[in-house]
FIZARO-99234 format. One record per residue (C-alpha): residue number from 1; y, z, x; residue in one letter. Coordinates in nm, 2 decimals. Each point is the difference from the previous one (the first is absolute). Example, Ala and Ser with C-alpha at 12.3 -4.5 7.8 and 13.67 -1.06 7.14 Angstrom:
BEGIN
<r><num>1</num><Y>-0.45</Y><Z>0.78</Z><X>1.23</X><residuo>A</residuo></r>
<r><num>2</num><Y>0.34</Y><Z>-0.07</Z><X>0.14</X><residuo>S</residuo></r>
END
This chain:
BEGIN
<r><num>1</num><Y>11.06</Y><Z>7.97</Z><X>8.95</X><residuo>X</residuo></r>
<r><num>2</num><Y>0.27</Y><Z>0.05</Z><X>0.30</X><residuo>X</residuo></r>
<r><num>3</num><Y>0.01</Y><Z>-0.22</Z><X>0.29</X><residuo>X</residuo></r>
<r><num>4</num><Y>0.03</Y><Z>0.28</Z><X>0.33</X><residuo>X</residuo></r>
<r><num>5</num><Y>0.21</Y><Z>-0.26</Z><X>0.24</X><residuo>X</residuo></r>
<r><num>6</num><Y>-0.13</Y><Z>-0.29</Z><X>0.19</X><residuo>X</residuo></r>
<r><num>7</num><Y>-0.37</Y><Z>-0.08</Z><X>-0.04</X><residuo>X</residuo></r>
<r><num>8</num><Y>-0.23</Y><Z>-0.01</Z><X>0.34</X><residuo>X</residuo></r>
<r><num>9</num><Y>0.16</Y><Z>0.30</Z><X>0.14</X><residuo>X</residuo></r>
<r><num>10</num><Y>0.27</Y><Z>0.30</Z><X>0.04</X><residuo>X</residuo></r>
<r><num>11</num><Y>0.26</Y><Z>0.12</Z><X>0.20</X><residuo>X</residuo></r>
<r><num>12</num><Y>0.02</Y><Z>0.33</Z><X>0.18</X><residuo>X</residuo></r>
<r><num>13</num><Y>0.09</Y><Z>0.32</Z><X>-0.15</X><residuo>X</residuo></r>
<r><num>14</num><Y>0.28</Y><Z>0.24</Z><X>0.05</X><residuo>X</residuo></r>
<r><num>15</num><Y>-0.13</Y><Z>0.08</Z><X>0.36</X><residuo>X</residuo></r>
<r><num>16</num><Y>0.04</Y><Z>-0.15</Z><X>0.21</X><residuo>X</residuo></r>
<r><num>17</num><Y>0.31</Y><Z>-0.14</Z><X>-0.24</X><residuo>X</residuo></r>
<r><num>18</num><Y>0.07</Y><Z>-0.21</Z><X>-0.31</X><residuo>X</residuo></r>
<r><num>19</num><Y>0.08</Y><Z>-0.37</Z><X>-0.02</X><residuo>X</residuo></r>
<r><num>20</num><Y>-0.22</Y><Z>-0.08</Z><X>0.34</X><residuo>X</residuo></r>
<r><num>21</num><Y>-0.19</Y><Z>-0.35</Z><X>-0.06</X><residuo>X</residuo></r>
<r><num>22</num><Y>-0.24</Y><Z>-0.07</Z><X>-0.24</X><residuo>X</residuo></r>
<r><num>23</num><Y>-0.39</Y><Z>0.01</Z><X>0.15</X><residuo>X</residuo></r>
<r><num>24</num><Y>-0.23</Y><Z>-0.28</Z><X>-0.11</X><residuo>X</residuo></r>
<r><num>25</num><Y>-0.35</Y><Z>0.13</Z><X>-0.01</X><residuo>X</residuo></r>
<r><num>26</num><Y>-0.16</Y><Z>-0.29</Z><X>-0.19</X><residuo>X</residuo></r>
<r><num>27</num><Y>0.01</Y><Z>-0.30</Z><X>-0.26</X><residuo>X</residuo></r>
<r><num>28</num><Y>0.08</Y><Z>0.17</Z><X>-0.34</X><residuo>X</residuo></r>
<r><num>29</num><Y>-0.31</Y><Z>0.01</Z><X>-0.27</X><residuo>X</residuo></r>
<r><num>30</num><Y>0.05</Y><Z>-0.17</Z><X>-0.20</X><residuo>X</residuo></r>
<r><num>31</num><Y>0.17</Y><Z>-0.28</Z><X>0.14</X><residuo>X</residuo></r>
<r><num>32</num><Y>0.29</Y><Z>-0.01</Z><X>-0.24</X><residuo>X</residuo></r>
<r><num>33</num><Y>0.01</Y><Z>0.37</Z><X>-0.05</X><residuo>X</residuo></r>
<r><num>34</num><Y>0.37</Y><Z>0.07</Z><X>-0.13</X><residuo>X</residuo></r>
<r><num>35</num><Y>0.30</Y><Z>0.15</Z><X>0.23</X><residuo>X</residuo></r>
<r><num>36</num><Y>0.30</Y><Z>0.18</Z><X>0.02</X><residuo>X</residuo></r>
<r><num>37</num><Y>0.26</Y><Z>0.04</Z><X>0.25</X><residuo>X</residuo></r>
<r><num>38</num><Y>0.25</Y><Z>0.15</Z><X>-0.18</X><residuo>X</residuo></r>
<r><num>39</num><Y>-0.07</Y><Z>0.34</Z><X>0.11</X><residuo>X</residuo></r>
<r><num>40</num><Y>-0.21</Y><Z>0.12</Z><X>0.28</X><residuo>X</residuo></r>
<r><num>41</num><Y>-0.31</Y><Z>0.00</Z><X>-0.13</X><residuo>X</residuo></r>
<r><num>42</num><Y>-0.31</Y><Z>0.17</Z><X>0.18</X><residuo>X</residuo></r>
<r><num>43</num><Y>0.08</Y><Z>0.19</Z><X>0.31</X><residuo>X</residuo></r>
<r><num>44</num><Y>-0.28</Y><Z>0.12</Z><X>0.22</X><residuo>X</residuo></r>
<r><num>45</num><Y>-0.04</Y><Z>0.24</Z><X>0.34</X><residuo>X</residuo></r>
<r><num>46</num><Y>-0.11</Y><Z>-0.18</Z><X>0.29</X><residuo>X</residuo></r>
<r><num>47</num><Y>0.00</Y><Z>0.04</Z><X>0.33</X><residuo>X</residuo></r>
<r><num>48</num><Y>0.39</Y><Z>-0.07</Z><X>0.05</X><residuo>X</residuo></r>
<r><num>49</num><Y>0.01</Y><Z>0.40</Z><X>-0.14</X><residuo>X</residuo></r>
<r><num>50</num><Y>-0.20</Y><Z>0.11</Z><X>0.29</X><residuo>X</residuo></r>
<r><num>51</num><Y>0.22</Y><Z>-0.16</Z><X>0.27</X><residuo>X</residuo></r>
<r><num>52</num><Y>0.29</Y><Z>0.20</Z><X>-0.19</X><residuo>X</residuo></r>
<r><num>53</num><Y>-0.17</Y><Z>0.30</Z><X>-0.02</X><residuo>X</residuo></r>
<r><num>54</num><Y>-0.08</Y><Z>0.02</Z><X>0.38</X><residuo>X</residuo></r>
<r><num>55</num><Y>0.37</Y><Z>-0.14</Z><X>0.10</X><residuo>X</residuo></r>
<r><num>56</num><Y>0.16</Y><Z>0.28</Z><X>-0.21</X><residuo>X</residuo></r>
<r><num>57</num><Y>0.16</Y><Z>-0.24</Z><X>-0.28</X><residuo>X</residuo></r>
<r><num>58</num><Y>0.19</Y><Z>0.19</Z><X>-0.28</X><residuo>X</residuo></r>
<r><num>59</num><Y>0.04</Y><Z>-0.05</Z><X>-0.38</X><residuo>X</residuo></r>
<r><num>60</num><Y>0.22</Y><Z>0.16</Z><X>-0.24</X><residuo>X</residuo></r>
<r><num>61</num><Y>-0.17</Y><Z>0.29</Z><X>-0.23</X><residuo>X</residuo></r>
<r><num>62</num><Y>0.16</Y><Z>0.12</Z><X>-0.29</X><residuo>X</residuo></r>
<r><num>63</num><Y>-0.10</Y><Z>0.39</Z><X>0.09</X><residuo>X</residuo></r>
<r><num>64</num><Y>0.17</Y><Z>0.01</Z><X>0.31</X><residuo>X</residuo></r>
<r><num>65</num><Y>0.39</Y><Z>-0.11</Z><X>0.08</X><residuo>X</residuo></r>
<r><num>66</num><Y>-0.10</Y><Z>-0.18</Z><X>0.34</X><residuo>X</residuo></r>
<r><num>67</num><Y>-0.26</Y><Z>-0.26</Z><X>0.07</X><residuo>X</residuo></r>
<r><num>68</num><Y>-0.33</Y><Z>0.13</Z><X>0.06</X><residuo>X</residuo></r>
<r><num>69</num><Y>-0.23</Y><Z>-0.18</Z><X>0.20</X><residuo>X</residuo></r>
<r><num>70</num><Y>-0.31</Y><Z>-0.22</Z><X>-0.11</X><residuo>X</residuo></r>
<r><num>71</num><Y>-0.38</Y><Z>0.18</Z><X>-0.01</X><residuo>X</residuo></r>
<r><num>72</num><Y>-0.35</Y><Z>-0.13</Z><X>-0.10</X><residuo>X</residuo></r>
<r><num>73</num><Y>0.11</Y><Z>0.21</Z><X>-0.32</X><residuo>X</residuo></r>
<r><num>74</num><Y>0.25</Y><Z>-0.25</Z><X>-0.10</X><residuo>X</residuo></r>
<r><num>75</num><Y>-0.26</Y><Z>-0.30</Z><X>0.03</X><residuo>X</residuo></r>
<r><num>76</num><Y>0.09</Y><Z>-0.11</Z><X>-0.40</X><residuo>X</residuo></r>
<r><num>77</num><Y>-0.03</Y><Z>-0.28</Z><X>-0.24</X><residuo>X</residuo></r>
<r><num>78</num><Y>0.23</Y><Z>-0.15</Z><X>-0.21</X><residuo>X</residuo></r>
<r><num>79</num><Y>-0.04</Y><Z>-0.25</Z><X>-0.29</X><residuo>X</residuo></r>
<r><num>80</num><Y>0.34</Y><Z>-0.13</Z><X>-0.13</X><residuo>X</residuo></r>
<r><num>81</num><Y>0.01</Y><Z>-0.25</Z><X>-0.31</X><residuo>X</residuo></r>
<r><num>82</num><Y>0.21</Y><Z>-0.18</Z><X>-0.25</X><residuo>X</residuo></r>
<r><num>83</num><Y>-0.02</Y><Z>-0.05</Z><X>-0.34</X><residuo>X</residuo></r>
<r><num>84</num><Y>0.15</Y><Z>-0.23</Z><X>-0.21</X><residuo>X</residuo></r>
<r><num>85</num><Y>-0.06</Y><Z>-0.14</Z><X>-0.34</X><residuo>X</residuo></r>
<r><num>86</num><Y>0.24</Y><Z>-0.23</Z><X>-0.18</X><residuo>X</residuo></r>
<r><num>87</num><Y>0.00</Y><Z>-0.21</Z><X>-0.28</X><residuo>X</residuo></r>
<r><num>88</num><Y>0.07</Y><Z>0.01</Z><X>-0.36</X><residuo>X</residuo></r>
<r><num>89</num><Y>0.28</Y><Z>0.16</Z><X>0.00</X><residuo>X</residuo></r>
<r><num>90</num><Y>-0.15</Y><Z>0.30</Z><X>0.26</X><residuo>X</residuo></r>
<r><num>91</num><Y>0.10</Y><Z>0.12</Z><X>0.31</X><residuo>X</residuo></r>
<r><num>92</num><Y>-0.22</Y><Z>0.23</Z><X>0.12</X><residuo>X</residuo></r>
<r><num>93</num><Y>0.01</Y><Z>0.15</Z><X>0.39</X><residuo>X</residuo></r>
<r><num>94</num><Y>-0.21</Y><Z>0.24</Z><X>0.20</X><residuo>X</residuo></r>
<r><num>95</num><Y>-0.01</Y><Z>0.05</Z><X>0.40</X><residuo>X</residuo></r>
<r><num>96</num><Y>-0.27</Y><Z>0.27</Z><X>0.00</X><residuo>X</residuo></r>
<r><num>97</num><Y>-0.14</Y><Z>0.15</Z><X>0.35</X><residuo>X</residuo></r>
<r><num>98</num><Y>-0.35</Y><Z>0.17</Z><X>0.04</X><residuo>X</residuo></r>
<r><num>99</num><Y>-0.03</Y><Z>0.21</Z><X>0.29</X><residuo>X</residuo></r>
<r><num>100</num><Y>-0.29</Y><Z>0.10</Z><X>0.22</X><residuo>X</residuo></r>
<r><num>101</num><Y>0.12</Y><Z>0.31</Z><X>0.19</X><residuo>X</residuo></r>
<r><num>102</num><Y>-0.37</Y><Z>0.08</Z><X>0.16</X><residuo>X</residuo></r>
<r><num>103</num><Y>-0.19</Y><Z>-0.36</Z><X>0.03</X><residuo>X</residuo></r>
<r><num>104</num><Y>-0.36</Y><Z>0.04</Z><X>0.24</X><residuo>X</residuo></r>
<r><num>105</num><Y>0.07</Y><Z>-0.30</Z><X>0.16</X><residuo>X</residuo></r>
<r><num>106</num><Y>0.25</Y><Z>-0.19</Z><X>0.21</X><residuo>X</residuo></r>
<r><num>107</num><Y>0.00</Y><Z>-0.40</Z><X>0.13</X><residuo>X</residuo></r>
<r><num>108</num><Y>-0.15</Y><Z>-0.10</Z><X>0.37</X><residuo>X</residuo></r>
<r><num>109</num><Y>-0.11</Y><Z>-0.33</Z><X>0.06</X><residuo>X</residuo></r>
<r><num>110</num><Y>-0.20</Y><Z>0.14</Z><X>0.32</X><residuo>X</residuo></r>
<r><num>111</num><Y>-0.22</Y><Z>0.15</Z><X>-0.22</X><residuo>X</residuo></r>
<r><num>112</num><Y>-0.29</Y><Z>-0.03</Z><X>-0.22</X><residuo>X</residuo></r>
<r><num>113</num><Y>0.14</Y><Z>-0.13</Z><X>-0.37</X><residuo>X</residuo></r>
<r><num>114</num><Y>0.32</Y><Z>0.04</Z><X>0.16</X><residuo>X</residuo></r>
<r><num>115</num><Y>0.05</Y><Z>0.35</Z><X>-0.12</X><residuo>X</residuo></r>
<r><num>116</num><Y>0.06</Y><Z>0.35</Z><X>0.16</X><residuo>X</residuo></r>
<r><num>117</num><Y>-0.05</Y><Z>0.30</Z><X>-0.10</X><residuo>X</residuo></r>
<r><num>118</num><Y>0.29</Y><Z>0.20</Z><X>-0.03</X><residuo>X</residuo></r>
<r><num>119</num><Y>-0.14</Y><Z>0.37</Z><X>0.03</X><residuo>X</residuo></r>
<r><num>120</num><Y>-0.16</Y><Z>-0.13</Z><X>0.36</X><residuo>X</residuo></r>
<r><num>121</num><Y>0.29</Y><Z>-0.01</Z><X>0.12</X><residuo>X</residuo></r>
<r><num>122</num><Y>0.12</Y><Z>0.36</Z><X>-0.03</X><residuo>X</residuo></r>
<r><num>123</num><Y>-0.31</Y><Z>0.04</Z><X>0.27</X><residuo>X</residuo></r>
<r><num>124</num><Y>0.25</Y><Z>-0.18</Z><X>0.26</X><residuo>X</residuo></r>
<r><num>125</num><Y>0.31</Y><Z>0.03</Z><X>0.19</X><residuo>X</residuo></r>
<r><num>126</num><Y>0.26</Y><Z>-0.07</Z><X>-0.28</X><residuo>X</residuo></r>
<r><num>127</num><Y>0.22</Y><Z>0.21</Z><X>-0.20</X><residuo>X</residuo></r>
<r><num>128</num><Y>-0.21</Y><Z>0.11</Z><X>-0.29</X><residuo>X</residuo></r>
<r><num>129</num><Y>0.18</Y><Z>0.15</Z><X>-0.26</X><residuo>X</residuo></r>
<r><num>130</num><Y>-0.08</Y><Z>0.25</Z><X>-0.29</X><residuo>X</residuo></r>
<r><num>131</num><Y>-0.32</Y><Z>-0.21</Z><X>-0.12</X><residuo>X</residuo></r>
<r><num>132</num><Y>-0.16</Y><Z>-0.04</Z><X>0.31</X><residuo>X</residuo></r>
<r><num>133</num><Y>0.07</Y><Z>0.37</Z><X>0.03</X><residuo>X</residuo></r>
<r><num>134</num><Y>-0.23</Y><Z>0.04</Z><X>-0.28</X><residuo>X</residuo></r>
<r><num>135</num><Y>-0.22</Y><Z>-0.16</Z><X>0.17</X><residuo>X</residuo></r>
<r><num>136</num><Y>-0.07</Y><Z>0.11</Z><X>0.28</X><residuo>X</residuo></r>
<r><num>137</num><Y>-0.01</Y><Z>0.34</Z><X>-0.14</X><residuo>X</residuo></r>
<r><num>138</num><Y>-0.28</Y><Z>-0.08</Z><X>-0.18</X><residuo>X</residuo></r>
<r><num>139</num><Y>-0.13</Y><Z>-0.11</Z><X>0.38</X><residuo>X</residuo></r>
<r><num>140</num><Y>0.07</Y><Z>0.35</Z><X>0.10</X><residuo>X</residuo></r>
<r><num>141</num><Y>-0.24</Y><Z>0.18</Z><X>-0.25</X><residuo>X</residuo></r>
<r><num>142</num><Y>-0.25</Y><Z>-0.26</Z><X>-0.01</X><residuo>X</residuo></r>
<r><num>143</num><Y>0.01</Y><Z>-0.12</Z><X>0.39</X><residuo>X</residuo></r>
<r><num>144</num><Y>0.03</Y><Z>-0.37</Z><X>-0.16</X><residuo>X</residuo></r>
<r><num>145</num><Y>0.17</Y><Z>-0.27</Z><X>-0.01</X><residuo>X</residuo></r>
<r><num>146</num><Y>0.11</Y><Z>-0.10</Z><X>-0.32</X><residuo>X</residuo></r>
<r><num>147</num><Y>-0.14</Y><Z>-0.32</Z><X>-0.08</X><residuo>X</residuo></r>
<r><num>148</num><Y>0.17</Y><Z>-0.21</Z><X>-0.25</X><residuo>X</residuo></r>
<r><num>149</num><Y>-0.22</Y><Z>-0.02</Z><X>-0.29</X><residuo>X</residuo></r>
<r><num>150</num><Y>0.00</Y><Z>0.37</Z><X>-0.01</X><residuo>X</residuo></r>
<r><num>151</num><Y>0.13</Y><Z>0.17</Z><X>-0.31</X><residuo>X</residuo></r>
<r><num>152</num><Y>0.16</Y><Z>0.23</Z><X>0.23</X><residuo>X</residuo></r>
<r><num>153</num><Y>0.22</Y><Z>-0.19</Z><X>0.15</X><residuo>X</residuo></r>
<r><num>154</num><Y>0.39</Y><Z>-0.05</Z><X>-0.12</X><residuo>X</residuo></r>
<r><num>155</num><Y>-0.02</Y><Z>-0.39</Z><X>0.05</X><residuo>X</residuo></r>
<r><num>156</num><Y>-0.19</Y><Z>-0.09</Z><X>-0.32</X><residuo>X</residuo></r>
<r><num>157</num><Y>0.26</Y><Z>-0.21</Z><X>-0.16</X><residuo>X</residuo></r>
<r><num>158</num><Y>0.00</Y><Z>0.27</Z><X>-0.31</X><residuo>X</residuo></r>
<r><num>159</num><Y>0.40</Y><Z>0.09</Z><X>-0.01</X><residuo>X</residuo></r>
<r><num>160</num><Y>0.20</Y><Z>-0.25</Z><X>-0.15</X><residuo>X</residuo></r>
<r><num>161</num><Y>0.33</Y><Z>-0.06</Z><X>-0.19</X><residuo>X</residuo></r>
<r><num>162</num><Y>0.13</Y><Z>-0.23</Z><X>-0.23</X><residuo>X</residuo></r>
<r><num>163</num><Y>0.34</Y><Z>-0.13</Z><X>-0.05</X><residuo>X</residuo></r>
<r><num>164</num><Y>0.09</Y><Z>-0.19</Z><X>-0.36</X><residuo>X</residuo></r>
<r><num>165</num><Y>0.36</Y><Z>-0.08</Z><X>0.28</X><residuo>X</residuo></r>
<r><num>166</num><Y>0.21</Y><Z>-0.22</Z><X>-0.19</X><residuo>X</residuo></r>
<r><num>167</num><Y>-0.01</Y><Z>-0.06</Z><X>-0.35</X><residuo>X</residuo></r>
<r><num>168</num><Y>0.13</Y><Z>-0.19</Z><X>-0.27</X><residuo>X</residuo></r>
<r><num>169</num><Y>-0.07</Y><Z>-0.17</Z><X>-0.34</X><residuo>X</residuo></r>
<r><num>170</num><Y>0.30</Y><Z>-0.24</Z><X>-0.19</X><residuo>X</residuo></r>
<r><num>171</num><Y>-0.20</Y><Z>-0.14</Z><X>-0.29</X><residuo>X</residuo></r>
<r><num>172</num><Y>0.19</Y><Z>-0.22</Z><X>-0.28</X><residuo>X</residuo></r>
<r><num>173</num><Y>-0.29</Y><Z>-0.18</Z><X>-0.13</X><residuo>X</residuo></r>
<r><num>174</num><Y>-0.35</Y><Z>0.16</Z><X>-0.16</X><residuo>X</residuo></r>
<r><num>175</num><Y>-0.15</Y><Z>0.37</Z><X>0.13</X><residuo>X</residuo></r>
<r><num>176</num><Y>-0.37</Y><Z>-0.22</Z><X>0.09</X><residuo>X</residuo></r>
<r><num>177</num><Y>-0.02</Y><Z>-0.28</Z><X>0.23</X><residuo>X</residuo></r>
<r><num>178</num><Y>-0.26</Y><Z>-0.20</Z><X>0.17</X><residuo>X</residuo></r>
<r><num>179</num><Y>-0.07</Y><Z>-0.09</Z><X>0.39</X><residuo>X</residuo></r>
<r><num>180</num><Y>-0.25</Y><Z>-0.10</Z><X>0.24</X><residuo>X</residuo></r>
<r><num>181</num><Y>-0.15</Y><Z>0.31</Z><X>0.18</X><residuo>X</residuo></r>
<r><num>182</num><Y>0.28</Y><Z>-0.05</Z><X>0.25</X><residuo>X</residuo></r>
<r><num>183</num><Y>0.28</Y><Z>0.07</Z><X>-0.24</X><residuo>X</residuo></r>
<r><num>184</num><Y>0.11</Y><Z>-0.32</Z><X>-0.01</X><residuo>X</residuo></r>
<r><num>185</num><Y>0.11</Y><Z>-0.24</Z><X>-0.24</X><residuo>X</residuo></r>
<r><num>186</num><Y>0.02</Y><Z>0.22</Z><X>-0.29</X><residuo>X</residuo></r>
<r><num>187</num><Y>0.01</Y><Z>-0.20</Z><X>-0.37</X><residuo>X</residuo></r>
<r><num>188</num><Y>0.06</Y><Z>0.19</Z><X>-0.34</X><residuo>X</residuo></r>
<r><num>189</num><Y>-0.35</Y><Z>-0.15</Z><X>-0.08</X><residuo>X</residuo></r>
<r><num>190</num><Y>-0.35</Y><Z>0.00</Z><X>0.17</X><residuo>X</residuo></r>
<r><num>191</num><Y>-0.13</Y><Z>-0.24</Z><X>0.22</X><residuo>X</residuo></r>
<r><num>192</num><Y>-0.32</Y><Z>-0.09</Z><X>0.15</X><residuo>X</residuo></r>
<r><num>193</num><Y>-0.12</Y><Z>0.33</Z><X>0.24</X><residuo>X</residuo></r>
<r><num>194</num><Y>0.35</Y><Z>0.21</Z><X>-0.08</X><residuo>X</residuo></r>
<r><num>195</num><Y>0.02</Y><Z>0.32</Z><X>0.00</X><residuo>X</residuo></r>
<r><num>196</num><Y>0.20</Y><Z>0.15</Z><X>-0.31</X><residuo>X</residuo></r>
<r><num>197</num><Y>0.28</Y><Z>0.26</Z><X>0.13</X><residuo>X</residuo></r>
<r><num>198</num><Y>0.22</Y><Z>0.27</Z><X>-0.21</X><residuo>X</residuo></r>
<r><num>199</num><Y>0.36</Y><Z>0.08</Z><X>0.14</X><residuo>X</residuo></r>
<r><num>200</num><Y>0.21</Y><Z>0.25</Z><X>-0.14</X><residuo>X</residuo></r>
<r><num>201</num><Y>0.37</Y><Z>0.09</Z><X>0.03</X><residuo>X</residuo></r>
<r><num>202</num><Y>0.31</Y><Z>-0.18</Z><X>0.16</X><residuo>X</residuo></r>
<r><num>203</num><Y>0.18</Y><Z>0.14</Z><X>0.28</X><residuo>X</residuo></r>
<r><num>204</num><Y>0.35</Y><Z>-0.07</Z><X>0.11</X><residuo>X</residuo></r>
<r><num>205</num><Y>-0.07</Y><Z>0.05</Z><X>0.35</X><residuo>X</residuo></r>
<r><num>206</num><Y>-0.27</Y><Z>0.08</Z><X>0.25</X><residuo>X</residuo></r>
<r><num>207</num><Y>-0.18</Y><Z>0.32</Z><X>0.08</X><residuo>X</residuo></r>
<r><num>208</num><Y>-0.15</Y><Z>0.14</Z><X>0.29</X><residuo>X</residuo></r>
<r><num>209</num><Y>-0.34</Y><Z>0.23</Z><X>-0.09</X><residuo>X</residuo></r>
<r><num>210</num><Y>-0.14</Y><Z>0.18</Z><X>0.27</X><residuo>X</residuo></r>
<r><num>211</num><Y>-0.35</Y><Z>0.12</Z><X>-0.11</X><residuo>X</residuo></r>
<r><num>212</num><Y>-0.23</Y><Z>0.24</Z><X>0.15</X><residuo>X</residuo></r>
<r><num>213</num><Y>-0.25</Y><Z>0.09</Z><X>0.26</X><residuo>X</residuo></r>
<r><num>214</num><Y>-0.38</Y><Z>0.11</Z><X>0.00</X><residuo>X</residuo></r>
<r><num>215</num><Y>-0.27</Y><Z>0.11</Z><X>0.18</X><residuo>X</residuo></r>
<r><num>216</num><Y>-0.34</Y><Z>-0.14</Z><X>-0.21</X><residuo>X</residuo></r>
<r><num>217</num><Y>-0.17</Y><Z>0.17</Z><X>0.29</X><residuo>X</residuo></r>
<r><num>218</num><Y>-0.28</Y><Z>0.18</Z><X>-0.16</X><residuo>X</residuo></r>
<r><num>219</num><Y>-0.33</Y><Z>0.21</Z><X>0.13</X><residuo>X</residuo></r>
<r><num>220</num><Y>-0.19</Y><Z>-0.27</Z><X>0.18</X><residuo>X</residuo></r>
<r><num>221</num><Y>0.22</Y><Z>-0.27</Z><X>0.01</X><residuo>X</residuo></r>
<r><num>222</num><Y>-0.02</Y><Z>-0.19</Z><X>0.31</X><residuo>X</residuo></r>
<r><num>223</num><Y>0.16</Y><Z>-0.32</Z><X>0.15</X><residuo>X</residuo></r>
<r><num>224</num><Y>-0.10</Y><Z>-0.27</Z><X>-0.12</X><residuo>X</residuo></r>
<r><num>225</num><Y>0.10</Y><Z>0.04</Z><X>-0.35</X><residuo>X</residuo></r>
END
């Protein structure tokens, strides 16, 4: 198991901008559930990303050679973590990212459950981008708004990439160890509620991976899934 940052909470996505301050949202469950703050951990939309929207805030894109500015199409999450397991003569790091590119929902503390739904807002005044496109050309055929439990619409929380990121093994004792379901304090030999875990190879240095994106968007998927 991974921790995802700081229990009781997240901090905002890439819009409106990472590194703004951590949200509380309420007393983690359990109590002592475990955290990590060595990376950034969960990272949610909020409303933050609507105030940027509307004042015209821009981000760097990859695909174009200026900054572009924010849209409800670039309302996503991010969930960075850390991994490290050492110990018998082990060294064993991974900082992988999983990425949401079309979540349904976003955080308001106005509303009901304190979530928004993010396809309702390609129905107002902000800059929508090429999902809520989608949307509302569904809205032109149908005469409907897309509501966000609808398989058609492109806010279901289906496309999503996975990044090993850095990686590296340096192993001088045995290929199997044993730690708690945290990775931690791994032992040559088993210990009350271990888990037993198989490392191979040795590397001099570490690697980046960049892994791969996918759409498990199927015929009748719908948000919540």
């Amino acid at each position: 198991m991974i921790p995802l940052g700081r229990p009781g909470g997240f901090s905002p996505s890439e819009c409106p901008g990472f590194g703004r301050p951590f949200i509380n949202v309420a007393p983690p469950v359990p109590a002592d559930s475990p955290s990590d703050t060595r990376l950034l951990g969960r990272l949610i939309a909020e409303t933050g990303c609507i105030d940027a929207i509307r004042e015209g805030r821009t981000h760097f894109d990859p695909l174009y050679p200026n900054p572009v500015p924010f849209t409800v199409s670039d309302m996503d999450d991010f969930w960075f973590s850390d991994v490290q397991v050492t110990g018998s003569g082990l060294d064993f790091h991974l900082a992988p990212l999983f990425y949401v590119v079309n979540p349904s929902r976003y955080y308001d503390p106005s509303r009901p459950n304190r979530m928004g739904r993010i396809v309702d807002l390609c129905y107002t005044d902000l800059a929508g981008g090429d999902y809520c496109a989608e949307a509302l050309q569904v809205t032109q055929q149908t005469g409907q708004q897309v509501a966000w439990d609808d398989r058609r619409s492109p806010f279901k929380g289906t496309l999503r990439e996975y990044r090993p990121g850095t990686f590296s093994v340096r192993n001088s004792g045995p290929s199997t160890v044993y730690t708690d379901v945290y990775g931690r304090d791994a032992s040559s030999t088993p210990f009350p509620g271990s888990i037993e875990q198989h490392f191979s190879g040795n590397t001099a240095s570490e690697m980046y991976v960049r892994g791969s994106i996918k759409d498990y968007a199927t015929t009748g998927v719908h948000a919540p899934n």
